[in-house]
C-alpha positions as CSV (number, residue, x, y, z in Angstrom):
1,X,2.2,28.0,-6.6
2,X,0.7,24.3,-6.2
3,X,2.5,21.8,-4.3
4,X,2.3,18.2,-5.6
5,X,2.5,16.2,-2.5
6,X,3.9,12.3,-1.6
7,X,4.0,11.9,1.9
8,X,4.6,13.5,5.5
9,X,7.9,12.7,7.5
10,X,9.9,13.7,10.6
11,X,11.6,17.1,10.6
12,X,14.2,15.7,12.8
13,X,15.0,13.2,10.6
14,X,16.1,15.8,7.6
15,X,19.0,17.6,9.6
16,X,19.1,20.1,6.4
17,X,15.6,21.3,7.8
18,X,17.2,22.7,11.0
19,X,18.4,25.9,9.7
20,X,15.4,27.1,7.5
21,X,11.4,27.8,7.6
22,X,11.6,27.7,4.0
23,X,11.1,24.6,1.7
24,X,14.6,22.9,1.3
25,X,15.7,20.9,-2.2
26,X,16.5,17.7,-1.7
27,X,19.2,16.8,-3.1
28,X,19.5,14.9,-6.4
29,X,15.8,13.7,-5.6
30,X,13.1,14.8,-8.4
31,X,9.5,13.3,-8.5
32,X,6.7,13.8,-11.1
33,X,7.6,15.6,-14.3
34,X,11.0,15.5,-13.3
35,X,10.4,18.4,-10.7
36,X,12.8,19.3,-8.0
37,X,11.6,17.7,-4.5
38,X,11.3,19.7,-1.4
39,X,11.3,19.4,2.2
40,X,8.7,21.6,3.6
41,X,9.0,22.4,7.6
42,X,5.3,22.4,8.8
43,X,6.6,22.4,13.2
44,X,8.2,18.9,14.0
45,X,6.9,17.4,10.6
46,X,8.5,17.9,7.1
47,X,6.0,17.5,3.6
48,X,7.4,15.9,0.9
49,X,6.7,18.5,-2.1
50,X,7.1,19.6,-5.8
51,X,6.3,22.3,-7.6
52,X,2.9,21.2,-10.2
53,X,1.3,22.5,-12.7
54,X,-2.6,21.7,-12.1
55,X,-3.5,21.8,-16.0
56,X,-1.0,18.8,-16.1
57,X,-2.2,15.0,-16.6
58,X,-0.9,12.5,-14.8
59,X,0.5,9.3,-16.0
60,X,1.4,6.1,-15.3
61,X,4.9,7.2,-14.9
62,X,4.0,9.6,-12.9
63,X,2.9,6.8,-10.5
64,X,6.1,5.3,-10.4
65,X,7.4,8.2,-9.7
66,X,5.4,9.0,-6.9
67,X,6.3,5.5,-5.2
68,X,10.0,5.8,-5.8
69,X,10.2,9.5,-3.6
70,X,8.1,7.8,-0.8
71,X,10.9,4.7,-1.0
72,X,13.9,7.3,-1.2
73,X,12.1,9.5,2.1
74,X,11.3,6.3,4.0
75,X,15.3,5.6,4.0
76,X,15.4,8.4,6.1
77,X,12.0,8.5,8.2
78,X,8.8,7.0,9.3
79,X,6.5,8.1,6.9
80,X,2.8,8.5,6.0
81,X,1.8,9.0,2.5
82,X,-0.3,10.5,0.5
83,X,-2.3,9.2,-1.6
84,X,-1.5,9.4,-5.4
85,X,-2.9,12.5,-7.2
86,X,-3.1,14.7,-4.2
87,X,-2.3,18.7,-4.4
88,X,-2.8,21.4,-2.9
89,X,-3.4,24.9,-4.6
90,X,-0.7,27.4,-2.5
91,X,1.2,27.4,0.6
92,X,-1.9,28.4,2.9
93,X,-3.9,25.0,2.2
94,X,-0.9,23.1,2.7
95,X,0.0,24.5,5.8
96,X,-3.6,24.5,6.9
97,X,-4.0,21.2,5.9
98,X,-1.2,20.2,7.8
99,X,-1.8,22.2,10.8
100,X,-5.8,20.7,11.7
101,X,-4.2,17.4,11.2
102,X,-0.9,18.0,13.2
103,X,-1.8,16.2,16.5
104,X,-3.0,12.7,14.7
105,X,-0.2,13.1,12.3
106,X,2.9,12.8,14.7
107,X,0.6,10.0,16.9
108,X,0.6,8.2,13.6
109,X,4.4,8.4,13.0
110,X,5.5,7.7,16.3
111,X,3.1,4.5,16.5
112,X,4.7,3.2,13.2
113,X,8.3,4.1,14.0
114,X,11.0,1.7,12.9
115,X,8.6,-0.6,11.2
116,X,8.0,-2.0,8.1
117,X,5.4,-3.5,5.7
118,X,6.2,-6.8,3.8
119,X,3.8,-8.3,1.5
120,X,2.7,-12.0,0.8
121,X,0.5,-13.1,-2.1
122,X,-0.1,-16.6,-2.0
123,X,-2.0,-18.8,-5.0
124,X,-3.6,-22.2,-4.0
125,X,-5.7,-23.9,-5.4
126,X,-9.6,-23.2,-5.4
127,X,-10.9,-26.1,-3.5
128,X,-14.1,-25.3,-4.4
129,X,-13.7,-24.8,-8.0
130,X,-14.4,-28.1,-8.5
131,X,-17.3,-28.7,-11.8
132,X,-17.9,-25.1,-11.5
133,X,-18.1,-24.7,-15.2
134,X,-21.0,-27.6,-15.4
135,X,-24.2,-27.3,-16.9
136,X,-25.8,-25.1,-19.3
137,X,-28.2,-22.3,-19.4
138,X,-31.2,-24.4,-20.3
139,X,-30.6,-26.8,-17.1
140,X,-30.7,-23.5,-14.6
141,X,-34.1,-24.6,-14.1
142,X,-36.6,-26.4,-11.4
143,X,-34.5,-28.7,-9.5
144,X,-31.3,-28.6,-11.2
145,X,-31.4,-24.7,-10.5
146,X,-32.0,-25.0,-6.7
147,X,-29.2,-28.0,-6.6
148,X,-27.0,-25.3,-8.4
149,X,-27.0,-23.0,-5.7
150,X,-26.7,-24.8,-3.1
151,X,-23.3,-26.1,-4.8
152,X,-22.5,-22.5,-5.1
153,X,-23.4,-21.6,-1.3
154,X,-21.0,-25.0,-0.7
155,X,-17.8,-23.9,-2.8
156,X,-17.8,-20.3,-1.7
157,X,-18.1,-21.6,2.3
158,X,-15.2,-24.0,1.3
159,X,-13.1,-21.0,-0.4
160,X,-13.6,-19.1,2.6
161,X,-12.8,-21.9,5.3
162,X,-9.6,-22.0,3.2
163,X,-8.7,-18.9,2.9
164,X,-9.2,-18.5,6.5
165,X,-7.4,-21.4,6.9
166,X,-4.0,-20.0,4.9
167,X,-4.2,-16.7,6.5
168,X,-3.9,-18.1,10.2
169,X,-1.4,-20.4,9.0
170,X,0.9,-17.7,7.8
171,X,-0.2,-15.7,11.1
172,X,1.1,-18.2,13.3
173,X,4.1,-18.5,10.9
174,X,5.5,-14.8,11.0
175,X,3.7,-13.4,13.9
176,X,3.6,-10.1,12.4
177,X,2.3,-7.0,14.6
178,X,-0.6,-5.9,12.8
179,X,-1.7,-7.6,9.4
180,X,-4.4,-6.7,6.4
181,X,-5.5,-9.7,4.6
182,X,-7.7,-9.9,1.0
183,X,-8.6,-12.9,-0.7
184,X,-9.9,-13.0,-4.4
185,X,-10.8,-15.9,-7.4
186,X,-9.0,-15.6,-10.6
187,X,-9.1,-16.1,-14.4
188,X,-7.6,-19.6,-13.7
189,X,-9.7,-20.6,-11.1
190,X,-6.8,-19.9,-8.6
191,X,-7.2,-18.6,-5.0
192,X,-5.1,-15.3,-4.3
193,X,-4.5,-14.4,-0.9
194,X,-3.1,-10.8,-0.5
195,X,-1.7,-10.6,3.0
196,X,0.2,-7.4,4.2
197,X,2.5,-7.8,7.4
198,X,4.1,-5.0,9.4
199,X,6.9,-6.2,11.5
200,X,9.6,-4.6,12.9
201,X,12.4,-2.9,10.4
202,X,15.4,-4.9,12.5
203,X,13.5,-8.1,11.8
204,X,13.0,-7.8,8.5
205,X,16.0,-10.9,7.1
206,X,14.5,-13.1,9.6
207,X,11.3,-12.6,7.8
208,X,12.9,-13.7,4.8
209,X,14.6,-16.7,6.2
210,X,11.2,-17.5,7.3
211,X,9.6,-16.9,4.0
212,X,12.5,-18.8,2.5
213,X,11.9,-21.8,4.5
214,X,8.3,-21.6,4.8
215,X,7.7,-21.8,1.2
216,X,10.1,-24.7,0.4
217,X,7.5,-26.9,2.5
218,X,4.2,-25.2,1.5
219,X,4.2,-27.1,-2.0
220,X,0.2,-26.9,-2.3
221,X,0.6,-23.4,-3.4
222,X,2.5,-20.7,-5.0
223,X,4.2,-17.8,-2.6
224,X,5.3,-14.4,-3.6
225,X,7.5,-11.9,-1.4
226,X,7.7,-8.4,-1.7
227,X,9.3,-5.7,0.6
228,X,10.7,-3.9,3.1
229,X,7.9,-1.2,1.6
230,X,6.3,2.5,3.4
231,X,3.8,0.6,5.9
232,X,1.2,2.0,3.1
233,X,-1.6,-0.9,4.5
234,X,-1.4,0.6,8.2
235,X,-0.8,4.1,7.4
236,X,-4.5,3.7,5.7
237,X,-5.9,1.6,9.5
238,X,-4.6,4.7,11.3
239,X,-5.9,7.4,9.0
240,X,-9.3,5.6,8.2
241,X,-11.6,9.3,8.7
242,X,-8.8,11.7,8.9
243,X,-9.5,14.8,6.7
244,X,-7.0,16.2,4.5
245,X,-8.3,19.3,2.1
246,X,-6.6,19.1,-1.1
247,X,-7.2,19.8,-5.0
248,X,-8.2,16.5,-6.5
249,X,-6.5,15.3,-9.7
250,X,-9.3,14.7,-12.6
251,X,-9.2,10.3,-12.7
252,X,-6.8,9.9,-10.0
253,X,-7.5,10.5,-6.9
254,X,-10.5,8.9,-7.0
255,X,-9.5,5.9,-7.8
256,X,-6.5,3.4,-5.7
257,X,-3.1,4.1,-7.1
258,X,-1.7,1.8,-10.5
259,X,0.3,-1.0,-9.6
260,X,4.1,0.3,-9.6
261,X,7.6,-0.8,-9.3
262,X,9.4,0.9,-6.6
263,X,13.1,-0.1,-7.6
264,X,14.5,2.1,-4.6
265,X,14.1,-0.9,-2.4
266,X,14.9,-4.5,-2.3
267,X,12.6,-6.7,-3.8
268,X,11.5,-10.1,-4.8
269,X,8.4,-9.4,-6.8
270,X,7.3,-6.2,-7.5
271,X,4.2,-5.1,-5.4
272,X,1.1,-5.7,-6.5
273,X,-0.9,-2.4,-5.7
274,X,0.3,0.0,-4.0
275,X,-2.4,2.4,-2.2
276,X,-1.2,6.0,-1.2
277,X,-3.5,6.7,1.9
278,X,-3.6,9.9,4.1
């Protein structure tokens, strides 16, 4: 039988677990293709699992689906997931799997116990997007060419000093305990910043009184909250090299996981990407 699998948890945390060596349903919980969703005792962890059928795509739903049993488990328990797509073929790679990553698996847990991720994005304008559409291909030439690129060398150090700039800002702001930050240029010409914060769980509505307040003065850009999520960000910093044998999904596990809607737990705006990491 393959397992279909979402994340790792704490056995303790799933008192149904204490009685039995066996996978246990959980109740009214199903995952991808509608498929009962198990707790499987692996020693003092518990594998989120469903039953799958290999042969079978998965879809965009299926995403979604795979988000919402991580939100549902990490009302219960720190959790690390997996990332989307991932199976394994029987019981004996699963459990193998499991066991040669035991050790760095509970480390993990306990290090992001009773903590959170919230996400920011932020859009500002590009400060150096400024006549970046000037010109024409038969002026690329001579001097006009090199006076290009030096103008190009000049906005992108500019987009970069401000980026920089936005992301301490907000650092100094919410004094998160660990933080992953990306910055991108989009169709508009607008500056994203993508900033995930992990903080702890008990602190999480005086985060949002923060936000709340800190986004009624920033009026030179746009901000977006999202959250309390799976710290997905810092599950990937902790696991960076880890090894975890398991059938790959054709398409999907090679690729990050579609953006989803994870309606299990409060949010402002939905999250942008969600990337399913051990």
């Amino acid at each position: 039988m393959a397992w279909y699998a979402y994340c790792i948890g704490e056995k303790q945390a799933f008192p149904e677990l204490a009685r039995h060596r066996k996978p246990v349903p959980m109740e009214s919980v199903h995952g991808v293709s509608g498929n009962q969703v198990f707790l499987y005792p692996a020693s003092d962890l518990a594998i989120i699992v469903s039953e799958h059928n290999p042969a079978e795509a998965l879809s965009q739903r299926a995403g979604v689906d795979h988000a919402r049993v991580i939100a549902d488990c990490f009302q219960h328990s720190t959790v690390l997931p997996f990332r989307f797509g991932t199976v394994f073929n029987d019981d004996e790679s699963l459990r193998k799997s499991i066991r040669s990553n035991q050790r760095q698996f509970l480390s993990n847990i306990e290090k992001l116990r009773g903590k959170t991720e919230m996400h920011l994005k932020i859009i500002v304008d590009d400060c150096g997007n400024r006549d970046a559409g000037k010109g024409g291909c038969g002026e690329t030439v001579g001097r006009e060419y090199l006076s290009n690129l030096r103008e190009t060398a000049t906005r992108q150090r500019e987009r970069q000093t401000r980026a920089r700039a936005v992301s301490f800002q907000m650092h100094r702001l919410f004094m998160p305990l660990d933080e992953e930050v990306s910055c991108r240029l989009a169709e508009n010409g607008k500056m994203v910043l993508d900033i995930s914060h992990l903080i702890e769980r008990k602190h999480v509505e005086r985060y949002q009184n923060k936000f709340a307040s800190t986004s009624a003065t920033m009026r030179d850009c746009l901000m977006q909250l999202s959250g309390p999520w799976p710290p997905y960000h810092f599950v990937h910093k902790l696991t960076r090299g880890a090894h975890v044998p398991a059938q790959p999904m054709a398409a999907t596990s090679a690729a990050p996981a579609p953006a989803v809607e994870v309606s299990a737990i409060p949010v402002t705006t939905t999250q942008e990407a969600v990337v399913l990491l051990v």
